[in-house]
N, C-alpha and C positions, 0 to 999 in steps of 0.2 A: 887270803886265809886270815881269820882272827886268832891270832897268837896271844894266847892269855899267859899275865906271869905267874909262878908257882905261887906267890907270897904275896898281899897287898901291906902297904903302910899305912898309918893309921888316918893318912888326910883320905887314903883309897875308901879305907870303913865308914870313915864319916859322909864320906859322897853318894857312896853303894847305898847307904843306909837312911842320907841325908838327916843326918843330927850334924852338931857341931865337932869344933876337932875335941875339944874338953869332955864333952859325952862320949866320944867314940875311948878315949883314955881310959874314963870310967869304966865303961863297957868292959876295958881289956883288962881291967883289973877285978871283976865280978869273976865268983865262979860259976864254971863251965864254958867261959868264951877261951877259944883257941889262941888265945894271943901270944908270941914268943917273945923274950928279950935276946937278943941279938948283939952283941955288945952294949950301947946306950941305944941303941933300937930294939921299935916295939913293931915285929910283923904278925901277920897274918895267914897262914898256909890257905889260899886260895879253896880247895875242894874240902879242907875242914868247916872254913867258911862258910860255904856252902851248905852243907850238911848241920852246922849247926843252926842257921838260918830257917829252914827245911824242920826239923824238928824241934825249934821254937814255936812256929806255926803248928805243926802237929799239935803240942802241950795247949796252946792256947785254946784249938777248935776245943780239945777236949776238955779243957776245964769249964770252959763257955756252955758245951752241951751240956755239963753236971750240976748246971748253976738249975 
């Protein structure tokens, strides 16, 4: 069984996503990315993740198609 964690850290975002760990920061500091601070930890709620991933691509077909 593939047991996923609720939360990735941000070396996880940048792997998922393959950018570097400094773009994935970036990332967590733009709005609208799900990023949490945690005491001096920055995670990431895994199915927010997701979801926001998932309607980035949404926005983009559609701005693409309007072009």
């Amino acid at each position: 069984m593939d047991e996923k964690k609720l939360a990735m850290t941000m070396d996880e975002v940048a792997t998922e996503l393959q950018i570097s760990r400094p773009t994935a920061y970036d990332l967590a500091r733009s709005e609208g990315f799900p990023a949490l601070k945690v005491g001096r930890r920055v995670i990431v709620p895994r199915i927010e993740f997701e979801r926001w991933l998932s309607e980035s691509a949404i926005n983009r077909l559609e701005f693409e198609t309007r072009k």
